[in-house]
N, C-alpha and C positions, 0 to 999 in steps of 0.2 A: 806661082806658089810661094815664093818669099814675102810676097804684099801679104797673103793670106796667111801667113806662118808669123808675119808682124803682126797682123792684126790681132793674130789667138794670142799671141803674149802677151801684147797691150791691154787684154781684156784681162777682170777680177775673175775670181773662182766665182758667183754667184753669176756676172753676164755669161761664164762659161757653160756655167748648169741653162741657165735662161736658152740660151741657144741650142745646148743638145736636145732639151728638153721640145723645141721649135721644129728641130732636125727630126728627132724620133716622131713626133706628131705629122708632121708632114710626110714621113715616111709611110709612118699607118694610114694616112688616108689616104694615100697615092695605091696602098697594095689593098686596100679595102673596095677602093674601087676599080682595081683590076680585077679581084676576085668575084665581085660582083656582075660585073660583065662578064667575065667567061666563066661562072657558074650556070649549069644546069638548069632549065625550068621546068618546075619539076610540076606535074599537075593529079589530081587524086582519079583514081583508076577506078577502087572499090573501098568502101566503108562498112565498118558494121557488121563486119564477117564475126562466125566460131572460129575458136582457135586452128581448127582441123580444115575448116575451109580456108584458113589465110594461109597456111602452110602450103597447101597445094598453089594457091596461087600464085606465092612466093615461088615453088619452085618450078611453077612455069614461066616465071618471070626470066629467072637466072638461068633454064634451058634456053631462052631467045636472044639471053646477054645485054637485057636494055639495062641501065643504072635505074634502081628505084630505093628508096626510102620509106621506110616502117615508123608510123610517127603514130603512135598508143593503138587503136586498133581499124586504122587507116593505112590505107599502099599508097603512095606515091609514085610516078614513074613519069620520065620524061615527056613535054606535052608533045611533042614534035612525031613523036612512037605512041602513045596514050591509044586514039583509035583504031591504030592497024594490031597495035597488041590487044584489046578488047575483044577485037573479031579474032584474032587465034585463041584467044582460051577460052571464048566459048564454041569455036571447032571443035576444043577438045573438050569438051565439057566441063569448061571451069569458070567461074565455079559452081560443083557440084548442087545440087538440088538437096536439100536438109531430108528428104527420105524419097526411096523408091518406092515407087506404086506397082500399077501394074503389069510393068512389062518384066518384074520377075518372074513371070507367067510364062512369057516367052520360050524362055528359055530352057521349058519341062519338057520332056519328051515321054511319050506314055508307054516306055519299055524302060523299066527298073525304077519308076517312079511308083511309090504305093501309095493307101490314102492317106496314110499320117505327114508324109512328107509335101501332098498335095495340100490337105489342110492348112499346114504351118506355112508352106507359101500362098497361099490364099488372104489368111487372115495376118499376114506381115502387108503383101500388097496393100489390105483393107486401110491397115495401120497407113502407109502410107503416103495414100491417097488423101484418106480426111489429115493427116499432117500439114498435106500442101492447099488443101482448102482454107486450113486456119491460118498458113502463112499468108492467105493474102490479105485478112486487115491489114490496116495502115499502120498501126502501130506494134503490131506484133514480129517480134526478130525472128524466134527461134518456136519451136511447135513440134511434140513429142505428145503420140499417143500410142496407150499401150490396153488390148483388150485382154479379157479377161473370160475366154469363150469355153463352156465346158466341150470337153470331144468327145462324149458316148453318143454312140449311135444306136437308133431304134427308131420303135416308135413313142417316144414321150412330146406332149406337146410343150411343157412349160418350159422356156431355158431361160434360167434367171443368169443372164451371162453382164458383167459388169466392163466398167472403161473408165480410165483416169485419164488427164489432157492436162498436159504441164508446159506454161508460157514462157516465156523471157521478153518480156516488151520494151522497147527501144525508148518510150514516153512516159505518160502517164499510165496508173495501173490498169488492172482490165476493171471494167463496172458490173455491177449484178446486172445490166440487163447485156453484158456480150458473154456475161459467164449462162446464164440461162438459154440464152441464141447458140450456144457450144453442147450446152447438154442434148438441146433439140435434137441440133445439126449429126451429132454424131450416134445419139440412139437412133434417128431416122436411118442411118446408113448403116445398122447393124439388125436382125431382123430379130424379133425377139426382145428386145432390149427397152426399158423404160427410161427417160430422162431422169427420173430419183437414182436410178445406177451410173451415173457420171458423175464423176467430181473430178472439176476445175485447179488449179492451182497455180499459181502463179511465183515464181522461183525469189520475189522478193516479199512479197505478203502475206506468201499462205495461202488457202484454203480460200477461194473466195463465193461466198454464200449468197444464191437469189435472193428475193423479195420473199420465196417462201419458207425458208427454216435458214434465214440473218438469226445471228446468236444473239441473246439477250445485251450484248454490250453494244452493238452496233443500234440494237431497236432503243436502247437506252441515250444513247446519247443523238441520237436523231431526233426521240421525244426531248432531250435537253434541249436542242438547236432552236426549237420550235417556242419553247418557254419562254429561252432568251430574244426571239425575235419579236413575240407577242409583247414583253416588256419593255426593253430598250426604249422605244419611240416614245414613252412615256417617264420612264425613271431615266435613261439616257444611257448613253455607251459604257459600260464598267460599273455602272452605276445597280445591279444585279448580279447574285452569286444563285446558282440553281446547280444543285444535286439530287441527283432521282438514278431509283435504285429498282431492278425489277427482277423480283422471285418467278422464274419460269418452271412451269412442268419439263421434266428432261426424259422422262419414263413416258413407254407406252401403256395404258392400262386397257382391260376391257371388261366393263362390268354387265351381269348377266343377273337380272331380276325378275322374279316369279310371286305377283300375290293372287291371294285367295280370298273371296269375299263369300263369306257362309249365308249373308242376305238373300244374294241374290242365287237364284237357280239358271239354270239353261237345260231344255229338254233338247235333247240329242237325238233319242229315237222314241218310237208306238209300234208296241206289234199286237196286234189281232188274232186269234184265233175261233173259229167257229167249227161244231162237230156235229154230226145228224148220224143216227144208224136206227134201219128200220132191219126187221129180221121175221120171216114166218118160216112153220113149221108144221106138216100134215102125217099123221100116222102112220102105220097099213092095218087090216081087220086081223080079225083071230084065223086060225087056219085050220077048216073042218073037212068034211067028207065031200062036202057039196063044193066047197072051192075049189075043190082036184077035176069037177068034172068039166067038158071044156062049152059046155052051154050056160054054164054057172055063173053070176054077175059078182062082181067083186064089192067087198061090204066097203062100207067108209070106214076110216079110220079115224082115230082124237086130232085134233086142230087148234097149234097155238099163232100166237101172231105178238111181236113188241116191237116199238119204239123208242129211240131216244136221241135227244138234242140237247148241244154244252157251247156255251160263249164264253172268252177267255182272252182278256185285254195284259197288256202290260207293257208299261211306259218308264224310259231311262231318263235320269234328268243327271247334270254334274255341276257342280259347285264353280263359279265363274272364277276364272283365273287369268293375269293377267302379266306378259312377262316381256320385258324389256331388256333389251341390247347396246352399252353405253358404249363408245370407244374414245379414248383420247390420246391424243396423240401430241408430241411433243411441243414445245414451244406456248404453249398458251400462258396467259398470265396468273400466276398463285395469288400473289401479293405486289403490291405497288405503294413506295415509299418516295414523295417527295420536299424537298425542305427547298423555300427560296427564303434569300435575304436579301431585302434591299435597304440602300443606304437613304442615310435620312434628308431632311430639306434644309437647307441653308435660309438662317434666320437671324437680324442685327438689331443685337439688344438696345439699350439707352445710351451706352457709353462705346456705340460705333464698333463693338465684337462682333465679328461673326461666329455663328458655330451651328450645330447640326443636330436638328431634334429631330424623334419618331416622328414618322407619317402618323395620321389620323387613322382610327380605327373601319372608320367609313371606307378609306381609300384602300388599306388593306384589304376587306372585306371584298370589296370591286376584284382587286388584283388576283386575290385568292380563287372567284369564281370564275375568272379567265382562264387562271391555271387547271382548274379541274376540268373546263373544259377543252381546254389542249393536250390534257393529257389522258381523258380516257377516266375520270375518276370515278371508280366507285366503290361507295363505303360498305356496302354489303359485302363483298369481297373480302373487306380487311384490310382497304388502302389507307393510309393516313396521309395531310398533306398539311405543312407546316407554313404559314408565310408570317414574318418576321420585320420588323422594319426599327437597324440600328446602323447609329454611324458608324464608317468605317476611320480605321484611323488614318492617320496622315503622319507617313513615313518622312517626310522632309521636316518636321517638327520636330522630331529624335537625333536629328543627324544624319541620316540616311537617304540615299538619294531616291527617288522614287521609281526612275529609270536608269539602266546602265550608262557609266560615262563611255567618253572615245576612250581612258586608258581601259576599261571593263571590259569593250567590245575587242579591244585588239590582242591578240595571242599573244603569247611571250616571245615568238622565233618572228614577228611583225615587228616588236620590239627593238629584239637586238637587231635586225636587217636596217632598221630609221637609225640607230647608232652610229652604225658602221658607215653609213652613207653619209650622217654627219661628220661622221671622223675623218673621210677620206676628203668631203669637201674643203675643211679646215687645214689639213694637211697640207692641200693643193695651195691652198690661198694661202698659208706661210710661206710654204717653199719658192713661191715663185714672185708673189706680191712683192711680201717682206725686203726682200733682198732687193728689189727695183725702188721702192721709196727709202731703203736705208743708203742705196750705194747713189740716190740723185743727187749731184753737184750743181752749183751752177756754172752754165756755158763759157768754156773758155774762150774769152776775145780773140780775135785774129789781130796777125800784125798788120799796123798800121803804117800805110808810105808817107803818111802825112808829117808836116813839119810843124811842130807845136813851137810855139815862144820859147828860145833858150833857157831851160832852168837847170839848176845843180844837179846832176844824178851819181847817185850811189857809183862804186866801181864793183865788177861782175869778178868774184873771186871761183876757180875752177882749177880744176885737172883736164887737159889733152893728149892722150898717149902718156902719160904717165910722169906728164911734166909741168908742172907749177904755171899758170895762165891768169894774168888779172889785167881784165880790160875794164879799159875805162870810158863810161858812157857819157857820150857829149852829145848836147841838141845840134840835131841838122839846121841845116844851112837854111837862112828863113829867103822865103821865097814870093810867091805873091799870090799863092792859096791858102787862105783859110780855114783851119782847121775847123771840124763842125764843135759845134759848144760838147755837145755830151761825150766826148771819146775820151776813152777810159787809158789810162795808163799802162805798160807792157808791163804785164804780172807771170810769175813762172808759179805753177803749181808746187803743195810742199814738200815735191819728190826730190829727187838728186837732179838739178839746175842744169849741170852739163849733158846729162844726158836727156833731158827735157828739147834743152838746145837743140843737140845734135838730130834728132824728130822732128824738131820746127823746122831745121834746114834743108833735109831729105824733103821732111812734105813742100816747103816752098823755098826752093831754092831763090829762083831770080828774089820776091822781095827778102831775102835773107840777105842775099851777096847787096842788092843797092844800099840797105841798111848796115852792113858794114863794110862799105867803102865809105858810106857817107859818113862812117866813124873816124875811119882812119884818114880819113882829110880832117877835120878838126883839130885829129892829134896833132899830126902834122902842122897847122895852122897853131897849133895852142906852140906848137915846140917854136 
């Protein structure tokens, strides 16, 4: 302990910092890698959970007391326990299934159950069930349906009964053709129900619309997509600016038309009538004496007789009419408004400028009829479509960069985080550098046993215990070795000499003690 207690004093305040500095660092990596070996390996359990099912899981975790770790919305848990803990909570049912189907059915029993109560768990079951059909796309997390069933009972046939279906997808969003395979799937499983009465939504997008009523802004920049693709390969990447605008019907109308053309006739009916009546009629005689008697012949009487017959047509005609039934229905196009610009052709005058003139009216023309044909154009309608052709400007001409630099792209808190790491490297390298090339000396010689050629040497003036000391140095005794050419002279650093001394003698006693005896014979010799 005293070598080591010389040693710290002998050392500057800067070798002092160097060395704690060695100490502390070795220290942290010695318990860094303790800590690393007897830390926990921890490996992932379940990801991806609702808040409500991570809860539960969690605390079936901490009822079996394995160590686990909550890292954003991930479980961790020891790998060593990972699948025997696995298999217990789904013993117990964890985690829970995002809705129940139909085994709350189960659990009715048909004594104080009524219809309304049977209803409402029927169609929560229903709810349920298509819930767990939709969780099983790939990308879908989370799945919430809610119906919308009317409950009069009777006999009505029509039940316009409606269903909303709300996502959370783990990925990319949902597409019009899985939002349409949704409206199917779950008007199929409600009886009654049309696919127009589902609507989709999706908890980061919105509202997401099939192929058959996409809102004018989606059909809009879809028909852009297609502009810009027809283009590009032609005028080149950037080199085309396309806005297109579309006036949709939003209203359902239904028009109902009746004409009448006075020209034309249509006989509807003919009716016929024919009449005959024939009628005779015979007297009786006058009544005398002779007709009482009963031999007596009965006289004739007058005698008429008539006929008659009547024909009798008539024919219905009505005036031709003729009536029509229009419907329209939402989404269709009003109006259509397109403008493209494209930029112009790169052209080098006499004096080796370049710059940028209009396209040719030809080539426009070309362009223009692409465009109408990619997009549906027609001018009866009332579409108009604009193609244009001017240079664009050139923003690195002004000053201006044309694309963001790296300080542009980088946030302010990336900023000061590169500072601080600058600052802290810098620090480093003064604090520990600095002080090792300011405090370098060069090496002090060792003493030499060697015996150089007699020559004059200074006398060593000192303090001993407190007592006046002036020796006098005289060359050793010459012998019959040779000193080597380059050895350096005995130099004392520019500290206090004596105590200098008194270090060299502790570290090397023997050649200290032969170096002065071989002095004090000299004296001796000199006296």
């Amino acid at each position: 302990m005293q070598k080591l207690q010389d040693y710290w004093n002998e050392r500057t305040s800067a070798q002092r910092m160097i060395l704690g500095g060695a100490f502390l660092a070795a220290f942290l990596v010695i318990a860094g890698f303790g800590w690393f070996a007897s830390r926990t390996n921890m490996a992932l359990i379940y990801g991806g959970l609702d808040p409500a099912q991570a809860g539960e899981v969690v605390a079936g975790i901490e009822r079996a007391g394995v160590p686990y770790e909550v890292r954003g919305d991930a479980i961790w848990v020891d790998a060593d326990q990972r699948d025997r803990l696995r298999m217990d909570l789904a013993a117990q049912g964890l985690p829970a299934a995002g809705s129940t189907g139909y085994e709350l059915l189960d659990g009715m029993s048909g004594f104080g159950t009524t219809s309304q109560m049977f209803d409402a768990a029927y169609w929560r079951a229903k709810e349920g069930e298509l819930a767990r059909t939709i969780l099983a796309l790939p990308n879908v997390r989370t799945a919430r349906v809610h119906l919308a069933i009317e409950t009069g009972r009777g006999y009505r046939r029509d039940q316009n009964g409606s269903a909303s279906v709300t996502l959370t997808t783990a990925g990319g969003a949902i597409t019009r053709e899985q939002a349409a395979a949704l409206k199917y799937l779950v008007s199929s499983g409600v009886p009654g129900m049309s696919p127009d009465r589902v609507t989709v939504i999706d908890s980061k997008n919105g509202i997401v619309a099939s192929d058959d009523d996409r809102t004018g802004a989606d059909r809009a920049a879809e028909m852009k997509r297609n502009v810009e693709r027809i283009l590009e390969p032609h005028v080149g990447i950037g080199n085309a600016i396309v806005e297109l605008n579309l006036d949709l019907v939003t209203d359902t109308e239904l028009l109902t038309e009746q004409r009448f053309d006075p020209e034309q006739r249509a006989m509807i009916s003919t009716v016929t009538e024919e009449t005959s009546d024939t009628s005779n009629s015979t007297g009786a005689g006058p009544v005398t004496a002779a007709s009482n008697l009963p031999d007596a012949e009965e006289q004739e009487g007058d005698k008429s007789q008539s006929a008659r017959s009547e024909n009798r047509q008539q024919t219905n005609y009505e005036v031709s009419r003729t009536t029509r039934e229009v419907s329209r229905q939402p989404g269709s196009t009003r109006r259509m408004t397109v403008a493209v610009l494209v930029n112009g052709i790169p052209q080098t005058d006499a004096e080796g400028q370049t710059t940028l003139v209009p396209r040719s009216d030809a080539e426009l023309q070309t362009l223009r009829e692409l465009v109408a044909s990619a997009t549906g154009f027609d001018e009866a309608r009332g579409d108009q479509l604009t193609v244009k052709s001017l240079a664009f400007a050139d923003l690195t001409q002004d000053g201006s960069l044309a694309a963001p630099g790296l300080l542009d792209r980088l946030a302010l808190n990336d900023l000061a985080r590169i500072a601080l790491i600058g600052i802290f490297a810098l620090a480093v390298i003064l604090l520990l550098l600095r002080p090792v090339m300011r405090n370098r000396t060069p090496p002090v010689p060792m003493l030499d046993d060697s015996l150089p050629p007699p020559v004059p040497a200074p006398a060593l003036t000192g303090t001993i215990d407190d007592e006046p000391v002036v020796v006098q140095t005289a060359p050793p005794a010459l012998t019959d070795e040779r000193p080597e050419p380059a050895a350096a002279p005995l130099s004392l650093p520019p500290a206090d000499p004596v105590a200098r001394l008194k270090s060299m003698m502790k570290e090397r006693h023997d050649e200290s003690a032969k170096i002065l005896s071989g002095w004090i014979d000299n004296k001796e010799t000199a006296n």
